[in-house]
N, C-alpha and C positions, 0 to 999 in steps of 0.2 A: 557680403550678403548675396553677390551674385552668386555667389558658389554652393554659398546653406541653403538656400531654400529650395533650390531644384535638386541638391544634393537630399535632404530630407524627404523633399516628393516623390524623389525616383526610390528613396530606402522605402517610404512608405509604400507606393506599391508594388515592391520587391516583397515586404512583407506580407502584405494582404493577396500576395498571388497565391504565395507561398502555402499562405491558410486555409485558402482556397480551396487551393491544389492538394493539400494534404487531406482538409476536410473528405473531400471529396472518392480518394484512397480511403480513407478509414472507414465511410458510410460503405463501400465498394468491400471490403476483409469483412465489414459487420462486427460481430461480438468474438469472431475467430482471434483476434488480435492477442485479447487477455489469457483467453483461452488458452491458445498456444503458449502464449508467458508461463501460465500455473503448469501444463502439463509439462513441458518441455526444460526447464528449468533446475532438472535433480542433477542433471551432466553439466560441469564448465562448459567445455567444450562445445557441446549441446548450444548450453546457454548462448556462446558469443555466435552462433549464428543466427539462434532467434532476434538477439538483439540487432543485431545488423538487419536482418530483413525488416525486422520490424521500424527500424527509426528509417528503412532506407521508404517506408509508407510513409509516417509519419512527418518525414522530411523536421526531426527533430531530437539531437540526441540528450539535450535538457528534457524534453516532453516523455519522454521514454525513460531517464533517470527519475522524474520524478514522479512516474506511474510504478518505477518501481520501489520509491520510497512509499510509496502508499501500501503497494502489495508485501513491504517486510513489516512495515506499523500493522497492519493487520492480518497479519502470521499465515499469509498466503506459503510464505518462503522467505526461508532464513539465507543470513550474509553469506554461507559460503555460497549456497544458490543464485544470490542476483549476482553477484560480484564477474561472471561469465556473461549476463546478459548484459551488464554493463559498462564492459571492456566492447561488447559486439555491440554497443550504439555508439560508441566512439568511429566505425569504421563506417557503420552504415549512414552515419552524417556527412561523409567525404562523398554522397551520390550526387551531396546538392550543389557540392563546385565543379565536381565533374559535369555535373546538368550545364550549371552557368557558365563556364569556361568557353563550353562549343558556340560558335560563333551562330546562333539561330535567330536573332532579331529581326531580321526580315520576317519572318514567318508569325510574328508575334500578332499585330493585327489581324491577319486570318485567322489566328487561333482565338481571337479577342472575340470575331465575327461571329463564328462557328458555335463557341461555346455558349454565346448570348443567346445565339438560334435557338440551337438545342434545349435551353432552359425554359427560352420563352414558350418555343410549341411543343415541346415533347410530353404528351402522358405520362408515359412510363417511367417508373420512379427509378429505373435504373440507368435510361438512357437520360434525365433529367444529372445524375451524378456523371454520367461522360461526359455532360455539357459543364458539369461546376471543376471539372479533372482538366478539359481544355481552356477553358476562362481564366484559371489560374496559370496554367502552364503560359497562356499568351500574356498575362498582366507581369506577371513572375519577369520577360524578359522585355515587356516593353519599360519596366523598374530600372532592368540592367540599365537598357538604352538611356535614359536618362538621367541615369548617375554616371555612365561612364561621360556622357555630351557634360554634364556641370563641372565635374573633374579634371576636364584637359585643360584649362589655364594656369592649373598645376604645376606643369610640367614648366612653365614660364617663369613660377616665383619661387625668387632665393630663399627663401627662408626654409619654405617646404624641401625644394630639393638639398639645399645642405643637411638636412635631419635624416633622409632616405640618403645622404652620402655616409652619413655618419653612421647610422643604423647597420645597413649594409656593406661598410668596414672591413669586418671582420673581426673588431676588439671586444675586448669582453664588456665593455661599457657599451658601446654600439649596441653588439645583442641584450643587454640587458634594459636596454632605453627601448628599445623596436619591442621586445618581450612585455614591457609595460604599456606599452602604447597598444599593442594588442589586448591583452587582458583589462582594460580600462574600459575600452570602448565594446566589448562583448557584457565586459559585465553591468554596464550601461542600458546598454538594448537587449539585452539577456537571451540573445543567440546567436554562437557562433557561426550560422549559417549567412546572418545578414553581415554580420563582418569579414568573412570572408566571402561575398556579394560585393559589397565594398570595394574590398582589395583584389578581386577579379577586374572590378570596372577601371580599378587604378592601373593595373597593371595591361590592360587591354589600351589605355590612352597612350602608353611607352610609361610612364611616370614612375611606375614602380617595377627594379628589374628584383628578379627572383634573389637575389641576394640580399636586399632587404626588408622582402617582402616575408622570405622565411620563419625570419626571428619576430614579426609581430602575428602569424600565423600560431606560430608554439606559443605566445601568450594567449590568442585565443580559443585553445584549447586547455588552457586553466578558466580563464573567465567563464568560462560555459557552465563551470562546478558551482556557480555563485545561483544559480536559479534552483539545482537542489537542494546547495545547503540552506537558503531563504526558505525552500516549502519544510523542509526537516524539523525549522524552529519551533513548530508547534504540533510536531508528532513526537511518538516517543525515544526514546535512549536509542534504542534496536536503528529506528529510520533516520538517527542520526547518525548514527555508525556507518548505513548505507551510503549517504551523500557523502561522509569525511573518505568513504573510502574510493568513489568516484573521484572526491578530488587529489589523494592521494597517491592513487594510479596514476593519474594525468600527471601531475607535478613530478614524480618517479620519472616518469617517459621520457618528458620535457629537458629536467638535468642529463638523464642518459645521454637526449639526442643534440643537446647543447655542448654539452665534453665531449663525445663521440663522434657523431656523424651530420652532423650541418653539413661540411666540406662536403662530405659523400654525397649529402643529398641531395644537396645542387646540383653537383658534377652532374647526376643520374638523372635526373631532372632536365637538364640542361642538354645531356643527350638522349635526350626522348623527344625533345623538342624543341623550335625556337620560338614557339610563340610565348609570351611570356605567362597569359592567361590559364594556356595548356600547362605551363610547368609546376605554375602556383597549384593548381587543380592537383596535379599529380603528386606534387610535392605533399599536399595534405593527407592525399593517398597512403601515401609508402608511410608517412610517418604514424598514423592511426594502424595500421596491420604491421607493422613493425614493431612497433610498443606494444602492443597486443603479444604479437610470439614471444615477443622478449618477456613479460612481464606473465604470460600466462603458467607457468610451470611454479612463480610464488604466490599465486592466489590466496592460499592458507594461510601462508605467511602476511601477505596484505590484511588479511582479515584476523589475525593475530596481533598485529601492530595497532589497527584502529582501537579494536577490542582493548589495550593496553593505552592508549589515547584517552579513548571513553572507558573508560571501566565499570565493571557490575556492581554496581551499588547495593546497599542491605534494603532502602526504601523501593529500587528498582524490583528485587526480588518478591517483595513484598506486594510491591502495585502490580506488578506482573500477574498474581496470586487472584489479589482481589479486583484491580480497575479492568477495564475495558480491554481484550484481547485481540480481539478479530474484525470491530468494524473498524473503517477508514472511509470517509467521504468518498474518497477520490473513486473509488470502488462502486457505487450509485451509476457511472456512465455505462457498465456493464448491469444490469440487474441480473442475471443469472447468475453469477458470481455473488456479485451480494447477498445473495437470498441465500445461499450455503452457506457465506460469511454470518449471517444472522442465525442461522439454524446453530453454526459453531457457540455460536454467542450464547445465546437457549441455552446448551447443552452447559458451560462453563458456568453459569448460571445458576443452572440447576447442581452441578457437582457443588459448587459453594455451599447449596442451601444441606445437600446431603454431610459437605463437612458439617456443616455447622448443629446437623441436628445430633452428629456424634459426639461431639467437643460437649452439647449441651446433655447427651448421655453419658459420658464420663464423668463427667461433672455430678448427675445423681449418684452414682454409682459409686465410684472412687473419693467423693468429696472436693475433687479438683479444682479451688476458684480460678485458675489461671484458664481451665476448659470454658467457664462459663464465662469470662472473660470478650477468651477468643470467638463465643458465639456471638455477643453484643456488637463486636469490633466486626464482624463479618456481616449480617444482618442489615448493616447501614451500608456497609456494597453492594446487599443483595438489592437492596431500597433505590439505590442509585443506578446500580441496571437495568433497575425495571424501565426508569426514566429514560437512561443511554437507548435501549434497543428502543423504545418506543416508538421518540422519535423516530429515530434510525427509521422503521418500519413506516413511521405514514410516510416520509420521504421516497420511503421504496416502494409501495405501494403508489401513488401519485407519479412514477414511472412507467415503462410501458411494459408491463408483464401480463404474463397471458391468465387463462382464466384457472387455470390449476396451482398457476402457482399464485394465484389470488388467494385461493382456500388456504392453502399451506401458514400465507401471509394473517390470514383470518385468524386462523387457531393459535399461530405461536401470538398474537396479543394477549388470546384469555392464557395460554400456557405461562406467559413470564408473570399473569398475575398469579395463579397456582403456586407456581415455582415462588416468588412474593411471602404468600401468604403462607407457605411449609416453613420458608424463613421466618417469620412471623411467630410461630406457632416453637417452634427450634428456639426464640429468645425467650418464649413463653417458660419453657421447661427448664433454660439456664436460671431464669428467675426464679422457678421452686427450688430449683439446685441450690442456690444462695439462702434461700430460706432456711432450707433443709440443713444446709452446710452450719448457721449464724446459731440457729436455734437446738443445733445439736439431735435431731428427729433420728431416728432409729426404724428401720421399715425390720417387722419379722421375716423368717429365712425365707419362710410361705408368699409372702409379698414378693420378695426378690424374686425368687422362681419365674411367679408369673409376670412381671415386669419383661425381664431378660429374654422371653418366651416370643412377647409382643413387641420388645423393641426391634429382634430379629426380625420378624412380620413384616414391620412396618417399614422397616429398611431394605427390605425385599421388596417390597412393594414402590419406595419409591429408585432404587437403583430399574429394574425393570420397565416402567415407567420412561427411562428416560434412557433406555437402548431400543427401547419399542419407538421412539421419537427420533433418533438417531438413525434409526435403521429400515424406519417406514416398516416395521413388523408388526402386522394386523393380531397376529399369533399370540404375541406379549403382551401385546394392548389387551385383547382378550382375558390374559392370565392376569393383568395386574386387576382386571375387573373384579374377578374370582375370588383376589385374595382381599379385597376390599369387604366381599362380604365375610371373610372369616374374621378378619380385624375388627368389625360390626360384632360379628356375636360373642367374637373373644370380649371385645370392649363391655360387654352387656352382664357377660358372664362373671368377670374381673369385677365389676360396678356393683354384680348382685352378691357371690361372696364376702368381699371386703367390706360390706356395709352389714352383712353376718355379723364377721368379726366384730365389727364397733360395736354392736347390738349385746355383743356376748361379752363386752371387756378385753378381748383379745387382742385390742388394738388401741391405741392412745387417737384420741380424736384430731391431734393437729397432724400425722403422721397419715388418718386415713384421709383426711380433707387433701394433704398437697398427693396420697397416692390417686386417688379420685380424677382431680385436675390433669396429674401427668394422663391418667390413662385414656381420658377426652382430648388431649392435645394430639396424642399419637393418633388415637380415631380418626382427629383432622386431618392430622400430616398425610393418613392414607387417602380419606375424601378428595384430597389436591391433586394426590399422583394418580387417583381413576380419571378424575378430569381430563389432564394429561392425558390418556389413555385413550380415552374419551377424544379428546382432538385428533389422534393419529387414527381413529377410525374412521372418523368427520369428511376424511381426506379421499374423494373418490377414488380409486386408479381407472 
């Protein structure tokens, strides 16, 4: 107990510097952070530098895996895309032992002082975050100080040291024992930065010399994968792919550098230095940018392998089609991004409701029950969207966006219920389809004509509709207005012949009742997309 409890106190505020200190960098980048992730992202190579800068902020390469298991669950970027940025957070996490390794604890309560100042009297919201950047940088190693002061009587008991003899061996059991004893304890406190904080403070008492400090090092850089694949579990297939492939990579690296180069790394390590702190530090160094070069030329391949691990499912395909494509929670600490994520959603939304309302005109048309089927099956997505973005949206809205992107926020509400209600209207018509299908109804050639005339219309109408919303096109928006009134008088026009017909015998009465219905529904469908149209004009610039 003498050991646990200041051993815990000191991890503890080794952690909470750490949070600190990172928070405080991330408030400092702003929204640039995600930013850069989305743009930067199309190039690997690209990729692992973003990653590295960015976890070298963050001061976390789980926190950075699992921002981007958010951005592949919500089709920000696909696996061959993050798989670069998250080989470049494996390196950029090696900043924060290089940070703890150097010997600054004297310096640590000045930085304690300074940064409390600054918090306490500074204004300025900027200079308030240099005060929460130093606060953590001095808490960060007044953490070390106290874990490395509970850990020297270590160095005194058999037990422990026979396990650091054993470890550090050189047998394959040794490495394998130090390799678990690393990944246990990362995947415990779920960062490998405070485990190797840990094994810095160890290896600064003498206790741990770099030869057995290595092999539980390489464990904790598998352990680290244990906090993406935990977030993964309740995203989809895709953002499970992402974390199996993070850990993956890491485990690849790991046997590499266990069969290969341990020996090497020491040696290299060992002349670079004799402090032991510095070598560990380094040692995690070389082996993160090492695994990196080494493993970067099979990325494809990586991402070919998981891909064969997890495979593409016919339901995955399917839910792909119809569930939720573009939000992800994790996404909400940026709103800017979310709010285009959301627009994506709109959009995906609205294609649904435009399949749905063809499946339900093939269906009249062709006699297809399987068409109207699919519009039924699809319609209860469109239902469920409406619910997914909703939320989604007061969520986002009750974040801090500005007052343009309020409006934007305003319209796409009434928009998913339009987009809704055109679904609505699309099951409506599968439902004559079936009628018409059951009862055997027969429309004359004069009927088809003008059906075929307005389904075009109206399907122009709402495909337009929802590139003028996509594209902020005031133009389109305008045009979809236009064609609203021609679907109006066609509607009117269609209503007043075919009711001719019946008057004249021309037409069988159950035949003209569901053509009547169709051609009110379509009306609507157009009603929905001016709405729409209607919203993207709404929208000042």
């Amino acid at each position: 107990m003498a050991i646990l409890f200041p051993l815990l106190g000191g991890l503890g505020l080794f952690l909470y510097g750490m949070t600190v200190m990172s928070e405080g960098l991330e408030k400092s980048a702003g929204n640039r952070l995600e930013k850069i992730i989305e743009k930067m992202s199309g190039n690997v190579i690209v990729g692992v530098f973003v990653g590295a800068i960015v976890t070298m902020i963050i001061q976390s390469s789980s926190a950075t895996t699992v921002m981007i298991v958010g951005f592949v669950n919500a089709g920000i970027m696909n696996l061959s895309q993050s798989i670069g940025i998250i080989m470049g957070a494996n390196i950029g996490t090696t900043i924060t032992a290089q940070l703890v390794s150097i010997k600054l604890t004297a310096l640590a309560p000045i930085a304690i002082a300074i940064g409390v100042a600054i918090k306490l009297f500074a204004k300025n919201g900027k200079r308030v975050v240099i005060g929460e950047i130093i606060l953590g940088f001095g808490i960060l190693f007044l953490g070390m100080d106290i874990m490395k002061d509970a850990m020297a009587p270590l160095k005194t008991y058999s037990g422990f040291t026979d396990m650091i003899v054993n470890i550090g061996s050189g047998t394959i059991l040794g490495t394998i024992e130090g390799f678990f004893v690393g990944f246990l304890i990362t995947a415990i406190v779920q960062s490998s930065s405070a485990t190797t904080g840990i094994l810095i403070a160890l290896a600064g008492t003498g206790s741990l010399p770099i030869e057995a400090a290595f092999p539980i090092l390489l464990g904790t850089n598998v352990g680290t994968c244990v906090t993406a694949l935990l977030s993964s579990l309740s995203a989809s297939r895709t953002a499970k792919r992402a974390a199996m492939m993070h850990f993956l990579f890491n485990v690849l690296g790991t046997v590499v550098f266990i069969i290969f180069f341990s020996r090497f790394t020491v040696d290299i390590v060992k002349s670079m230095s004799d402090d032991a702190a510095r070598q560990l530090a380094n040692a995690h160094t070389l082996f993160n940018i090492t695994n990196t070069l080494l493993l970067l030329p099979f990325a494809g391949f990586i991402v070919k392998i998981v891909q064969v691990i997890i495979p593409i499912t016919d339901d995955e395909r399917q839910e792909e089609m119809l569930g939720v494509k573009y939000l992800d929670e994790r996404i909400l600490e940026t709103p800017s991004i979310a709010l285009g994520q959301v627009i994506k959603e709109v959009l995906h939304m609205g294609n649904l409701a435009t399949i749905s309302y063809e499946s339900a005109v093939d269906a009249l048309k062709e006699g297809h029950q399987k068409s109207a089927e699919k519009t039924f099956k699809i319609e209860k997505s469109i239902n469920q969207l409406e619910r997914d973005i909703s939320d989604y949206l007061v969520k986002l809205s009750n974040s801090s966006v500005g007052d343009f992107d309020r409006e934007i926020i305003d319209g796409l509400f009434s928009t998913i219920n339009d987009i809704e209600r055109i679904g609505d209207h699309a099951d409506n018509l599968a439902e004559l389809a079936l009628f018409k299908i059951e009862n055997n109804i027969i429309f004359s050639e004069k009927a088809v004509m003008e059906l075929e005339e307005m389904v075009s219309v109206v399907h122009d109408s709402m495909s337009k509709s929802l590139e003028a919303m996509k594209e902020s096109n005031r133009k389109l928006a305008r045009d979809v207005i236009e064609i609203e009134g021609v679907v109006d008088e066609m509607e009117k026009h269609l209503r007043k012949t075919h009711i001719r017909r019946l008057n004249e015998g021309r037409c069988e009465t159950n035949s003209g009742i569901i053509f009547l219905d169709i051609i009110s529904n379509m009306e609507r469908i157009s009603d929905h997309a001016k709405n729409i149209a209607e919203a993207v004009l709404a929208v000042k610039n």
